[in-house]
C-alpha positions in Angstrom: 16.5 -2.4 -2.3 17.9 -5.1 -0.1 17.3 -9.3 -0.5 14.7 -11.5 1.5 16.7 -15.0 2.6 15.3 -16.7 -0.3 17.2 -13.9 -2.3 14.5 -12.0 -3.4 14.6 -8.4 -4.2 12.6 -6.4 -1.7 11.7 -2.6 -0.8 11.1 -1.1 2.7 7.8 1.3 2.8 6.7 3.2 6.2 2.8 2.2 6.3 1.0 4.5 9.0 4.6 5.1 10.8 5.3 1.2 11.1 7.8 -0.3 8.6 7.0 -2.7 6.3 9.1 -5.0 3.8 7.2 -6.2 0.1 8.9 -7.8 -2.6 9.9 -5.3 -5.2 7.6 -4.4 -8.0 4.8 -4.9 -5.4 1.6 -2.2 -5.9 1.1 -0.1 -2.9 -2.6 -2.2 -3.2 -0.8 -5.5 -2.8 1.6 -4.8 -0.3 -1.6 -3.7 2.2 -2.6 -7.7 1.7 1.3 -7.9 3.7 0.0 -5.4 6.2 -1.6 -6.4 9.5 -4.9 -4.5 8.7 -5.7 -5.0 4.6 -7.6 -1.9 4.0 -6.3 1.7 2.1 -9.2 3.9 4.2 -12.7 3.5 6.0 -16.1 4.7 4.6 -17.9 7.5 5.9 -19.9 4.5 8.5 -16.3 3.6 9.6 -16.6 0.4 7.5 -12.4 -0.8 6.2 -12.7 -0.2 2.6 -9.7 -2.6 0.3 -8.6 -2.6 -3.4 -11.7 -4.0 -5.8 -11.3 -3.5 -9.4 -7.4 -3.6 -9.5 -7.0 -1.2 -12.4 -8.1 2.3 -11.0 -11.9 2.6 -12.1 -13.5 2.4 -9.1 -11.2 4.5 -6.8 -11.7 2.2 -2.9 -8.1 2.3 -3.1 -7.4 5.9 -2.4 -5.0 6.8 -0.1 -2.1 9.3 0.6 1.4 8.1 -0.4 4.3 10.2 -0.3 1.6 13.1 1.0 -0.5 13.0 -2.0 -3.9 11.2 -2.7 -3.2 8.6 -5.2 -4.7 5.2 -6.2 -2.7 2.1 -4.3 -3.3 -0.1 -7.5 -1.8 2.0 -9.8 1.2 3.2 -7.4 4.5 0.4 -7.6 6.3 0.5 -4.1 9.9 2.0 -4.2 12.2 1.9 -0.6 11.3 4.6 1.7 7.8 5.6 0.2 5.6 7.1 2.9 2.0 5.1 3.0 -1.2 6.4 5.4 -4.2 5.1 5.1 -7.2 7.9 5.2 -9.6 8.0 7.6 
């Protein structure tokens, strides 16, 4: 963990190969609202699919973190996790 310039804690993920800095404690679902692209995977038309119920019920924020499917809202970014968003 390293501090912002306002002195806040912070943690370093690797999102789809590109680094990306979120405060600590941050879900894996929030810290895709710091990303340039706010979406955990696509539907099968293509269409981005993001985070909707927040507490794992209805599963749109799958994706693979550290190389296993898990749900973004539920996950709590640590420094150096490995994020991808599915196709």
């Amino acid at each position: 963990m390293k501090r912002n310039p306002a002195g806040n804690l912070t943690v370093n993920v690797l999102l789809d190969g590109r680094a990306l800095r979120v405060p600590a404690g941050t879900t894996v679902a929030a810290a895709m609202a710091y990303s340039d692209r706010p979406f955990t995977r696509r539907a099968c038309g293509g269409e981005p699919r993001a985070p909707f119920c927040g507490m794992g019920i209805c599963q749109e924020c799958r994706m693979t973190i550290d190389g296993r499917r898990r749900l973004a809202c539920q996950t709590t970014c640590r420094d150096g996790m490995v994020l991808e968003r599915m196709p």
